[in-house]
C-alpha distance (Angstrom), angle and dihedral (degrees) to the residues before:
residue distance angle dihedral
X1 . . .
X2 3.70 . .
X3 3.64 119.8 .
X4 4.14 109.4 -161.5
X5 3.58 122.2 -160.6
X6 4.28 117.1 -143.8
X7 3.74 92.1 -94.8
X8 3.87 95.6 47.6
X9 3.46 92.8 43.7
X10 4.18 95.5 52.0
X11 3.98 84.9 51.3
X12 3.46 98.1 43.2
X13 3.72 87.7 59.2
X14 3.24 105.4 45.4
X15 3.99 88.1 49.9
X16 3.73 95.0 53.8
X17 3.82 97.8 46.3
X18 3.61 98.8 55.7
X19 3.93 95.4 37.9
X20 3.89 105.4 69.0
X21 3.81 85.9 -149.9
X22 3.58 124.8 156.3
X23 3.56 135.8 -118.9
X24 3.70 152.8 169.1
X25 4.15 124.6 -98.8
X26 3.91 116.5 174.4
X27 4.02 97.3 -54.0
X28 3.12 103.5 -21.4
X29 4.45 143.8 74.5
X30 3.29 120.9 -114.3
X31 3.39 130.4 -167.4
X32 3.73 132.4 -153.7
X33 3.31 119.3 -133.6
X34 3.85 132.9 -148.0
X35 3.81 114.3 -82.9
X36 4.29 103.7 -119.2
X37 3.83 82.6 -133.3
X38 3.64 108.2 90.3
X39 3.62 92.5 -162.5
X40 4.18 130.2 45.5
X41 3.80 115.6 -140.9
X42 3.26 125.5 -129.9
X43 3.46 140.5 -110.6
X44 3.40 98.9 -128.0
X45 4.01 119.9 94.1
X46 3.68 117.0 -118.1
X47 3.96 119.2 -104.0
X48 3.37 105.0 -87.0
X49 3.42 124.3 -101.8
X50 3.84 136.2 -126.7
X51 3.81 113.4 -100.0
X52 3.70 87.8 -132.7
X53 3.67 102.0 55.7
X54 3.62 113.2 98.9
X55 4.09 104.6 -122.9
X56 3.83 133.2 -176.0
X57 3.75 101.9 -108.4
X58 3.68 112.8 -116.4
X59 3.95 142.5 -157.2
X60 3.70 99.7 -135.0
X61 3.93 111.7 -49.6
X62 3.67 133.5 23.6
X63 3.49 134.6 -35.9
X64 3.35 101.7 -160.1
X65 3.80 138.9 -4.2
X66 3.86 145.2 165.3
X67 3.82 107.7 -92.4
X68 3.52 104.7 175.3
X69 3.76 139.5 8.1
X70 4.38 124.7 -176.4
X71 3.81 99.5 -168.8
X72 3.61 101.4 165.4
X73 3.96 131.6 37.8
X74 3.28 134.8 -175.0
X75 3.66 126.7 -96.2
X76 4.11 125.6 23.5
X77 3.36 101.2 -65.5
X78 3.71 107.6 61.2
X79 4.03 94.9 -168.9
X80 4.24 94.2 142.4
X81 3.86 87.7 63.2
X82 4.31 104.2 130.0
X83 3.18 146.7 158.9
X84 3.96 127.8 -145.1
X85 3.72 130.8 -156.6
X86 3.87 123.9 -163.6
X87 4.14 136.4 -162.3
X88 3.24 111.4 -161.8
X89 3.49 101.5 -151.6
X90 3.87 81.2 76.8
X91 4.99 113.3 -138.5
X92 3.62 117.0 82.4
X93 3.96 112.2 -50.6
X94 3.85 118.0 -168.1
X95 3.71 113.8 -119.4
X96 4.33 96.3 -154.4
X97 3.18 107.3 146.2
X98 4.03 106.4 28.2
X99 3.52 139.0 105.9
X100 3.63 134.1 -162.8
X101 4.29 112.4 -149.5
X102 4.04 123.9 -174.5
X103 3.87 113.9 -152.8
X104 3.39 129.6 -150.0
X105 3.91 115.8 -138.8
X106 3.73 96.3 -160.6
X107 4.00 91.3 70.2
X108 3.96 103.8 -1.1
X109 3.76 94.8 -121.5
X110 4.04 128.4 127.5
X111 3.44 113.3 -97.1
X112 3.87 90.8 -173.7
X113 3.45 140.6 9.8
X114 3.79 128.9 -167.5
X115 3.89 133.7 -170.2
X116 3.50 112.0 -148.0
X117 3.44 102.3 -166.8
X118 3.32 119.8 131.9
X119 3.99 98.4 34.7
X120 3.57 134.2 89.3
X121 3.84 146.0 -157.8
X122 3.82 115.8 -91.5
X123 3.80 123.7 -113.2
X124 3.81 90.2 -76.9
X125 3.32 93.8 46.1
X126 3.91 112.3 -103.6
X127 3.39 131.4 119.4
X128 4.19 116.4 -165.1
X129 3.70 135.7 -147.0
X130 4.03 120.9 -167.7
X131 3.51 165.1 105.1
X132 3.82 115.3 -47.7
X133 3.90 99.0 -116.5
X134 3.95 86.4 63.6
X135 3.74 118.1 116.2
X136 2.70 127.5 -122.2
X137 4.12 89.2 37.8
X138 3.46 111.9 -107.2
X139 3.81 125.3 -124.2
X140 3.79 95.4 -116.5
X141 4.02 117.1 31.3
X142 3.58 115.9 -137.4
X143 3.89 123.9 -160.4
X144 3.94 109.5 -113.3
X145 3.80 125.4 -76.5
X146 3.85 93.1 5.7
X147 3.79 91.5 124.8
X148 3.99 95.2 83.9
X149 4.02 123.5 -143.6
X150 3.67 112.7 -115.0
X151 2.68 156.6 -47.2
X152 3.77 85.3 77.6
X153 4.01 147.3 83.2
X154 3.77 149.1 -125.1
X155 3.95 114.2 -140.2
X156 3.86 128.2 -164.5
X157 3.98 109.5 -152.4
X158 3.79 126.0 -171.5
X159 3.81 111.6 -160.1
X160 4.10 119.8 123.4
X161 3.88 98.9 -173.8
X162 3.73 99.2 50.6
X163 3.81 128.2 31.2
X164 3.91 136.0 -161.5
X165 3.60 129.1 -109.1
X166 3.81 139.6 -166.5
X167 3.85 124.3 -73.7
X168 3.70 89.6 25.1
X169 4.14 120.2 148.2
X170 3.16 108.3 -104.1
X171 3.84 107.1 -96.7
X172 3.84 148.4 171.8
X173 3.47 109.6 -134.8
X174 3.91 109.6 118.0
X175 3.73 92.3 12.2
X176 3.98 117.4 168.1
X177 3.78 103.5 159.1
X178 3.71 139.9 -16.6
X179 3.79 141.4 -176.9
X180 3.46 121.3 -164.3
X181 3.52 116.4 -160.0
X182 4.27 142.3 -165.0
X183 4.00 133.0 -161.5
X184 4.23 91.2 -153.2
X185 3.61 125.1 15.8
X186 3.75 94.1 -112.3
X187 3.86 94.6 60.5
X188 3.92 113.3 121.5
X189 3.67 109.2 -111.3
X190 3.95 91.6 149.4
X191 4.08 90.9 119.4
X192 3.55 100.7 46.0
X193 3.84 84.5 40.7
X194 3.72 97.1 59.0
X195 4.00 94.3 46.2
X196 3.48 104.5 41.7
X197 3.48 117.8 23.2
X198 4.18 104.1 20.1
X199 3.61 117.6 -147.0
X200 3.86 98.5 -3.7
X201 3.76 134.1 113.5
X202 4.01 123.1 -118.3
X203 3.50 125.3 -106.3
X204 3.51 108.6 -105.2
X205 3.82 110.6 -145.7
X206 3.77 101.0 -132.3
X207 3.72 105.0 -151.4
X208 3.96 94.5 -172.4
X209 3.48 87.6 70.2
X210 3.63 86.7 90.7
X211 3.78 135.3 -23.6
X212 3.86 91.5 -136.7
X213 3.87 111.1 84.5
X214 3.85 114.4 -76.9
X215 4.05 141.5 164.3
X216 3.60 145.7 -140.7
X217 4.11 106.1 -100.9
X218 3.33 134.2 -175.1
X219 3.43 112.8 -116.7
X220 4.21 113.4 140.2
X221 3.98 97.1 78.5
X222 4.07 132.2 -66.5
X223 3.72 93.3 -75.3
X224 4.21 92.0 156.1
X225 3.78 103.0 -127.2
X226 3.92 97.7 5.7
X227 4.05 103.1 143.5
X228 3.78 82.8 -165.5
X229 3.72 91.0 68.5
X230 3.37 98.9 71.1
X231 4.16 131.5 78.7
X232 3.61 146.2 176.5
X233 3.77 112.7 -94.8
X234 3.41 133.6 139.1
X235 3.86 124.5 -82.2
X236 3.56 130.1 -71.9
X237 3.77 110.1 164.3
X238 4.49 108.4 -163.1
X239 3.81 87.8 -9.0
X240 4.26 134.0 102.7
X241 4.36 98.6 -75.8
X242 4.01 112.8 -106.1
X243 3.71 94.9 -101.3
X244 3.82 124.5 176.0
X245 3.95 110.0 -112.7
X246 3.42 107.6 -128.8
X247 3.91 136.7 168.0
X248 3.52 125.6 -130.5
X249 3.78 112.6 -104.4
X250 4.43 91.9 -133.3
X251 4.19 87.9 52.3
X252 3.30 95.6 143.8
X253 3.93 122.0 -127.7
X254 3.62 100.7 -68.7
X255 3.95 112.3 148.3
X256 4.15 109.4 -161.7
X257 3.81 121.3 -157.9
X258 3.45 102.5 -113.7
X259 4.22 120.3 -164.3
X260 3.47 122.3 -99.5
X261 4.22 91.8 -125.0
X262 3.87 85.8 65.2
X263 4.04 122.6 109.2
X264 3.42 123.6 -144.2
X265 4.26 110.2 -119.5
X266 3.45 114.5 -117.4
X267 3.57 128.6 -104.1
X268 3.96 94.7 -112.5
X269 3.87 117.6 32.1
X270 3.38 109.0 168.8
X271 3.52 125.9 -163.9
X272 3.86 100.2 -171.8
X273 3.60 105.3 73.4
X274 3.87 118.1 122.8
X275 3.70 144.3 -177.9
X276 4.05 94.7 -87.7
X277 3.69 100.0 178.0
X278 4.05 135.8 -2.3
X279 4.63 121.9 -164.3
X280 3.87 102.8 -159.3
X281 3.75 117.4 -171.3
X282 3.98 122.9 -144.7
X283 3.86 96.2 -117.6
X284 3.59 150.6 54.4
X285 4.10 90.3 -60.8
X286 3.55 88.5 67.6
X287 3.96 112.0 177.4
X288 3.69 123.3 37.4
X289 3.45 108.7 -178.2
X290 3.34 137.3 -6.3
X291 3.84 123.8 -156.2
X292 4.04 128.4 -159.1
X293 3.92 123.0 -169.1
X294 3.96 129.1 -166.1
X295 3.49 140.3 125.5
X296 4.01 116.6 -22.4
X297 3.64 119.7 -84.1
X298 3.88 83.8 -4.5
X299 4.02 109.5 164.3
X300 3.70 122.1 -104.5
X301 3.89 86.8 -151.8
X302 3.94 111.5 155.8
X303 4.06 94.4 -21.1
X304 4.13 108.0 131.3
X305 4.09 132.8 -169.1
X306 3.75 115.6 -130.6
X307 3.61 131.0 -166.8
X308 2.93 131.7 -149.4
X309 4.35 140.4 -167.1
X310 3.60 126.3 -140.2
X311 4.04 89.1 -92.4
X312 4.04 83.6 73.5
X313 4.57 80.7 -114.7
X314 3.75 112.1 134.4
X315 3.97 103.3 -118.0
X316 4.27 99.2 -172.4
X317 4.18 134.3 -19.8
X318 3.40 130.8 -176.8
X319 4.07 130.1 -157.2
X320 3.71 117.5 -114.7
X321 3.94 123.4 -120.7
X322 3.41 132.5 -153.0
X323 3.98 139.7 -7.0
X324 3.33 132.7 -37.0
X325 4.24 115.2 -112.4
X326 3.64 126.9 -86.9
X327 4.16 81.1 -107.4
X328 3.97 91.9 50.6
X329 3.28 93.6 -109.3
X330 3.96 126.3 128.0
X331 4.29 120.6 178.8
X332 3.26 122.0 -162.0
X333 4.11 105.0 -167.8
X334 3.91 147.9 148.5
X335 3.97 83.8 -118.1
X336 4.01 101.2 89.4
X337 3.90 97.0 -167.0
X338 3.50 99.3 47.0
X339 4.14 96.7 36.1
X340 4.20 126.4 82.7
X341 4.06 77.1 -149.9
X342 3.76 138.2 21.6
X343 3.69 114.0 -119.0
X344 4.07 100.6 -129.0
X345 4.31 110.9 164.4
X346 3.82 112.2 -176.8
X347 3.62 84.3 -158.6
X348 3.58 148.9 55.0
X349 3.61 135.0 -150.7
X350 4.24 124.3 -158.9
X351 3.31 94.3 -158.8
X352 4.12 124.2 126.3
X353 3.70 90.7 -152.9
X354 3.64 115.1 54.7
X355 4.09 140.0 162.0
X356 3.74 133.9 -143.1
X357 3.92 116.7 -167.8
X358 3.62 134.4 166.0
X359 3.85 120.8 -137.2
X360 4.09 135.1 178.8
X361 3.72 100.6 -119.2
X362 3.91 150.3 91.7
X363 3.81 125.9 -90.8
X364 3.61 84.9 -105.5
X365 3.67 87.3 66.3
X366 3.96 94.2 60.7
X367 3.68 112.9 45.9
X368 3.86 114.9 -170.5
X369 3.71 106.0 -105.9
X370 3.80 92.7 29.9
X371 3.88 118.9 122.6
X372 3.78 140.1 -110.4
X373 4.07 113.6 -63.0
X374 4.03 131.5 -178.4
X375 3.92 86.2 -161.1
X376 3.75 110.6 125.2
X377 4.11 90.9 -15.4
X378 3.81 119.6 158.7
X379 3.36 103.9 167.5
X380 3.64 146.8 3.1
X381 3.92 146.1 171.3
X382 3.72 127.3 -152.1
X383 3.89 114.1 -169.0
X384 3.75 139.9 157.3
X385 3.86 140.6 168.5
X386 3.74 119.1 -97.0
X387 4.02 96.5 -85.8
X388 3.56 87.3 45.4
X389 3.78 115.3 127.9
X390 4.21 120.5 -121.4
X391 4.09 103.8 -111.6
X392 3.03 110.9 -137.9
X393 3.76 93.7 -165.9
X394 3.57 87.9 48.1
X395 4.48 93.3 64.6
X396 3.90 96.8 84.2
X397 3.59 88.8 65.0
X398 3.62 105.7 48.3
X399 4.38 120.8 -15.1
X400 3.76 92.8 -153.4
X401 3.63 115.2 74.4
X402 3.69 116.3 -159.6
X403 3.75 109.7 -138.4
X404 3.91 118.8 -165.8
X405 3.79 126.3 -166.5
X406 3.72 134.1 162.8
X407 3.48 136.5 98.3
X408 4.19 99.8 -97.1
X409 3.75 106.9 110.4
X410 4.18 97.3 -138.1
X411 3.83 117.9 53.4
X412 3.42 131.5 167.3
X413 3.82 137.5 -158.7
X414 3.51 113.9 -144.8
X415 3.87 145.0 -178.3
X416 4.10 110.1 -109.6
X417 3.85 134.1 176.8
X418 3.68 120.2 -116.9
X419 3.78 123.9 -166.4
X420 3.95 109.8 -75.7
X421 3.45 88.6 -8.0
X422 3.81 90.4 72.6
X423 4.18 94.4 117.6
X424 4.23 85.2 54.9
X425 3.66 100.5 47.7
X426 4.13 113.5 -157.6
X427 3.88 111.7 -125.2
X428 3.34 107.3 -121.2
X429 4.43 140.4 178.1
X430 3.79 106.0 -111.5
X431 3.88 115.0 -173.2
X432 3.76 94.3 -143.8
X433 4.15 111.8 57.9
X434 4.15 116.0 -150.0
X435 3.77 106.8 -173.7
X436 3.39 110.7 -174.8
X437 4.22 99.3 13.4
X438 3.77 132.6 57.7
X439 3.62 118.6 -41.5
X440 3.73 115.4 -107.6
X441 3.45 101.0 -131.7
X442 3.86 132.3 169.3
X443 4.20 101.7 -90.2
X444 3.98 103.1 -173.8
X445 3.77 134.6 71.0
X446 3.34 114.9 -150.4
X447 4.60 113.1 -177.7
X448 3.29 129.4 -122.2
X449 3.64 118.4 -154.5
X450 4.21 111.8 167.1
X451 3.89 104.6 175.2
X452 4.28 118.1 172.8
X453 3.44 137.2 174.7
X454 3.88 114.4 -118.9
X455 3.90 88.2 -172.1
X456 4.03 94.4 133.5
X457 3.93 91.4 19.4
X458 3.92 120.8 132.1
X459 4.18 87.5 -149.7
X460 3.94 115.6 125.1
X461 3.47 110.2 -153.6
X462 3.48 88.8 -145.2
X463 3.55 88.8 69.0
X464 3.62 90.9 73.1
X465 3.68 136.0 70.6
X466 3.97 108.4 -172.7
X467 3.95 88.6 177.4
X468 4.00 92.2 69.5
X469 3.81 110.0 86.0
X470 3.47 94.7 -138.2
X471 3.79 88.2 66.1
X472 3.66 92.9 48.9
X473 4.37 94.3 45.6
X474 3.75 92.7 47.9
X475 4.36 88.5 52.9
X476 3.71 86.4 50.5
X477 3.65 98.2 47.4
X478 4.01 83.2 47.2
X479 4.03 96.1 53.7
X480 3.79 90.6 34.6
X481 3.88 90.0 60.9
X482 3.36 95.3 42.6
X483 3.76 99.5 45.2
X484 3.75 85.0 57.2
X485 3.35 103.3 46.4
X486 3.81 81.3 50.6
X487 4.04 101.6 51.7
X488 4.08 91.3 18.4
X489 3.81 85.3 -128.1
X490 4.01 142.7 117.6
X491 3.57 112.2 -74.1
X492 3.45 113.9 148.6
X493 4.10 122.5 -168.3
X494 4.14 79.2 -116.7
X495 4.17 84.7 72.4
X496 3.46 97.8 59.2
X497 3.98 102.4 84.9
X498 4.01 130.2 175.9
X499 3.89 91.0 20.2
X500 3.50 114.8 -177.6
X501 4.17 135.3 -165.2
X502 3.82 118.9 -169.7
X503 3.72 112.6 168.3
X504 4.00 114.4 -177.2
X505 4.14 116.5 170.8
X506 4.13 81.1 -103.2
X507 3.72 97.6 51.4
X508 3.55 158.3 -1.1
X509 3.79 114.6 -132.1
X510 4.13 124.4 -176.4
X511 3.56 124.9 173.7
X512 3.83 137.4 165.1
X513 3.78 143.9 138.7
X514 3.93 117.2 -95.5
X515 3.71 115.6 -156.0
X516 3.47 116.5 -138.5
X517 4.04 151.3 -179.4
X518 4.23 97.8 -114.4
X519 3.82 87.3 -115.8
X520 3.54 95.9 65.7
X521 4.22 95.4 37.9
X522 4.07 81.8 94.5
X523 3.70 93.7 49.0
X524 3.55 93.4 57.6
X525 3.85 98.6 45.3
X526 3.63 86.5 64.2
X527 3.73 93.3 42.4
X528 4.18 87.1 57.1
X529 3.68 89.5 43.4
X530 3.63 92.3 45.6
X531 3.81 98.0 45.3
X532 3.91 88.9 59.6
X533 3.42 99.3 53.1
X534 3.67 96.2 44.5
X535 4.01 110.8 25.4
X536 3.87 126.2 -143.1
X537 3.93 119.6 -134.8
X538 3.74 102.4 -125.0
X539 3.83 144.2 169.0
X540 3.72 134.3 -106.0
X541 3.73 126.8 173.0
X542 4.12 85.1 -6.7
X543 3.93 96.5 -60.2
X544 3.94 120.5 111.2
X545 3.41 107.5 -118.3
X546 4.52 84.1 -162.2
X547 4.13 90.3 125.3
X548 3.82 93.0 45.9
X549 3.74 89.6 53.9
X550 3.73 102.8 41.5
X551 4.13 92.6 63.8
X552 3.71 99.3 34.3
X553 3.60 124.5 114.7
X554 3.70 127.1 -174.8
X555 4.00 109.5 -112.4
X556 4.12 88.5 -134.8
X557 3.94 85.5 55.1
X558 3.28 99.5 50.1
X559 3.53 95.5 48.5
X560 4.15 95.1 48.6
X561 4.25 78.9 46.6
X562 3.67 89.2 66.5
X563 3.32 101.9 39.5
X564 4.19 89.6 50.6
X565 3.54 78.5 49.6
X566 3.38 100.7 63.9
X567 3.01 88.5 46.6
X568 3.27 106.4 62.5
X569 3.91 97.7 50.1
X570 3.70 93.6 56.6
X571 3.78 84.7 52.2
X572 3.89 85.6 48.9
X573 3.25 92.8 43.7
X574 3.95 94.0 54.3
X575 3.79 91.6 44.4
X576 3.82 88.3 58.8
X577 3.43 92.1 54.3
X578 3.65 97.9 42.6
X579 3.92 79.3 55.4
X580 3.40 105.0 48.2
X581 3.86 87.4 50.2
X582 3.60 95.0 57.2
X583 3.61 97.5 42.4
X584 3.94 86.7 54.1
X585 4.17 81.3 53.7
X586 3.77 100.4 46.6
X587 3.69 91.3 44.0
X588 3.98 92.1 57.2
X589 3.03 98.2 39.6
X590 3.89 88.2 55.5
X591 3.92 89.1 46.9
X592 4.45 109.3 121.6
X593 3.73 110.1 -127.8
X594 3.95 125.4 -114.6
X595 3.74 100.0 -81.9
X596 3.71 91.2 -155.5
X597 4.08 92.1 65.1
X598 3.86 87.8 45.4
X599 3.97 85.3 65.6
X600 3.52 102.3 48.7
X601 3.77 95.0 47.2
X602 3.61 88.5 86.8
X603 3.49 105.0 43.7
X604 3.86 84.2 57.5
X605 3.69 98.2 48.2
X606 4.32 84.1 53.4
X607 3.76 89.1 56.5
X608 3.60 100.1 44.5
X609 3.49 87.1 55.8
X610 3.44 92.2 56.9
């Protein structure tokens, strides 16, 4: 007999229903299926609530809460930001009366406010918030990047007779559920803190967890409020959150029958191993090595590479063996003695635009000929050579597409800090591959700052929109080339980060940070400096910009013009003067005498000496 006390028991349960083991009752097996709930409340009471704040009335447990929020992807242009709601009563619930508000910590005001009324939950219970290239399509469409970074925080509010608005203080009143959220752990979140989640720290979105796209999930109970609910896992937009399965540490002694097909997990399964570094030959032998990094002596148990063609089909994969190096570093090459594994495709794939992307799986998983899936992906790498088409099947693995040209024969794509961003590195093409050692990344940061005067320009503003992407790859691809053909170096439209187009009817402003090897930092100095002075034509959104360029004139030049102008007619001015008194000199000086006086001198000199 086993006697359970209150605590045991509520563990005990909540083990057994989400662990599908089996076990033995009287004669027979019996196995436990998954609870329908995808989440377990917790013990724990929820904060209490002010008697004066209108609440939905409940049944025992939550009505509604936040279940998921992505604030941050990667790349620039953040559009698979969301945020999720849950009722845990699961069927369509109605959402009249409820408002979802998104803080910013830098001033504690609303930057947006949304009624919900009128929506409900879908059939599973989920109702979803988000950017418009999300899939599946959210309920409410939200422009890109609106969903800001951190410091900052989502709030659910339940209070039908009086709604929120923007640029509000933050406040209480009405308040359901909150997270409150930080990009770095020294971010001020104080405010946000004290209001909405009292005495508790803020989740900090850990983006190192992976550097695919992933979200801060609620997985430690339905504690309303609770900051310590919620974890980094990786997205799940309207489905059950990617929570770790863990079992309580008081389970009592239990011992399940457990089939004979099953595997014992391995010791070490880590889930932050990434695609570190990939050499890429021009030619039919297309890949020649490709090198994964993670934690040290981290098992490669059941984790596969896939590849995939432009068609977004998977063409060959192979299952990776072993451990991962005492350095973290695993290669997988056509180089036997310097590889952990040889690189050995059965098949070979034409296409100009390829991808490369590591999953946790079985070959069974990845069928040749099967298509594109985020299910169980860690990593991935989409690249291509400059006359490479975009693939559009390609963009739910990996939104930036790494594009290599040149004439070298061996490139490599590889995984390089940037400034804050050092815990998401940037993928980047590096001229000189390193499997197995350091990357050689660029180090230095050299600005760009291109400022002209459109004064006499025919350019309508209007004309251009600096928010599409296309606008901002085909400037890059314009600088790149013609910082290159400037330094005759490697600088790839990947190096020029934070790039930035402002176009008023004065002036036409664009700014960025170029990464750079140190030796060619100098270079392009001069290239800025240059560029200023004497203004390309180039292209945006597929118009020559060769007229704009021709009359501008950069507002800092024109100013240090007239100044040196000044300048020089004073110093004109002077010389004249000089001049004119030195002519007046010379011409004196050259002046005969009276010729008359020049006779009489004598006579005079006789008579005074008489």
């Amino acid at each position: 007999s086993l006697t359970l006390q209150k605590v045991d028991f509520q563990e005990l349960h909540q083990h057994f229903v989400t662990s599908g083991d089996m076990f033995t009752v009287g004669n027979g097996n019996v196995t436990v299926l998954p609870s329908c709930l995808p989440l377990i409340a917790s013990s724990t009471s929820p904060p209490a609530t002010d008697p004066t704040t209108e609440v939905p009335t409940t049944s025992g447990g939550p009505e509604l809460l936040i279940s998921e929020v992505n604030p941050n992807t990667p790349g620039a242009a953040e559009d698979m930001e969301y945020i999720e709601l849950y009722h845990p009563g699961g069927g369509s619930f109605s959402l009249d009366g409820y408002w979802l508000v998104l803080y910013n910590g830098k001033n504690n005001l609303a930057y947006l406010a949304l009624d919900l009324k009128g929506n409900h939950t879908n059939t599973h219970g989920y109702f979803l918030v988000g950017s418009s290239r999300l899939k599946p399509v959210p309920h409410i469409l939200l422009p890109f990047n609106t969903i800001q970074n951190g410091a900052d925080a989502v709030a659910l509010y339940y209070r039908p007779t009086k709604g929120y608005k923007k640029n509000m203080e933050v406040t209480a009143e009405g308040l359901v559920d909150a997270i409150v959220y930080v990009s770095d752990v020294g971010d001020d979140a104080k405010r946000l803190l004290k209001v909405l989640a009292p005495g508790q720290e803020a989740v900090h979105e850990d983006e190192r967890f992976i550097l695919q796209d992933e979200s801060l999930s609620r997985c430690h109970g339905l504690n309303l409020k609770d900051q310590s609910s919620f974890q980094v896992t990786m997205i799940t937009p309207l489905a059950d959150n990617d929570c770790p399965k863990t079992v309580p540490s008081s389970l009592p002694s239990v011992t399940p029958t457990i089939p004979m097909s099953s595997q014992p997990l391995p010791s070490i399964y880590p889930v932050s191993i990434v695609i570190n570094e990939i050499g890429l030959f021009r030619g039919p032998e297309l890949y020649n090595f490709i090198e994964l990094k993670g934690p040290p002596e981290g098992k490669l148990y059941e984790h596969i590479i896939v590849m995939y063609g432009m068609d977004g089909k998977v063409y060959d994969r192979f299952i990776l063996q072993g451990t991962l190096g005492i350095s973290g570093i695993y290669v997988i090459g056509t180089n036997s003695t310097s590889s952990d594994q040889l690189l050995q495709l059965s098949h070979s794939n034409p296409s100009i635009t390829q991808a490369v992307a590591l999953y946790r799986g079985t070959l069974e998983s990845f069928p040749v000929g099967s298509s594109v899936t985020q299910k169980d992906l860690l990593d991935a790498v989409v690249h291509s050579w400059e006359d490479g088409a975009d693939a559009e099947s390609l963009r739910d693995l990996s939104k930036d597409r790494i594009i290599l040209h040149g004439e070298q024969r061996l490139f490599s794509v590889s995984r390089c800090s940037y400034g804050k961003r050092s815990h998401r590195p940037l993928l980047l093409p590096v001229p000189h591959p390193s499997p197995g050692t350091e990357n050689l990344c660029p180090s230095s940061i050299a600005t760009l700052q291109l400022d002209f005067c459109m004064k006499d320009s025919s350019l309508n503003c209007s004309e251009l929109e600096p928010t599409e992407q296309k606008t901002m790859n085909s400037l890059k691809t314009t600088l790149s080339l013609s910082m290159e053909h400037h330094c005759s170096g490697f600088i790839p439209p990947a190096y020029i980060q934070d790039l930035k187009l402002t176009c008023t009817q004065k002036q036409l402003s664009i700014s960025g940070n170029i990464l750079t090897y140190h030796s060619d930092q100098h270079c392009i100095e001069s290239w800025n400096a240059e560029f200023i002075t004497h203004p390309q034509p180039f292209i945006l959104q597929e118009r020559s910009l060769e007229p704009l360029t021709t009359c501008l004139v950069p507002e800092k030049m024109r100013g240090s013009f007239r100044t040196w102008h000044i300048s020089l007619l004073v110093v004109l001015f002077v010389l004249l003067l000089f001049g004119a008194v030195a002519l007046i000199l010379f011409l004196r000086k050259r002046r005969p005498q009276n010729y008359t006086s020049i006779e009489m001198n004598p006579h005079l000199e006789l008579a005074y000496e008489y």
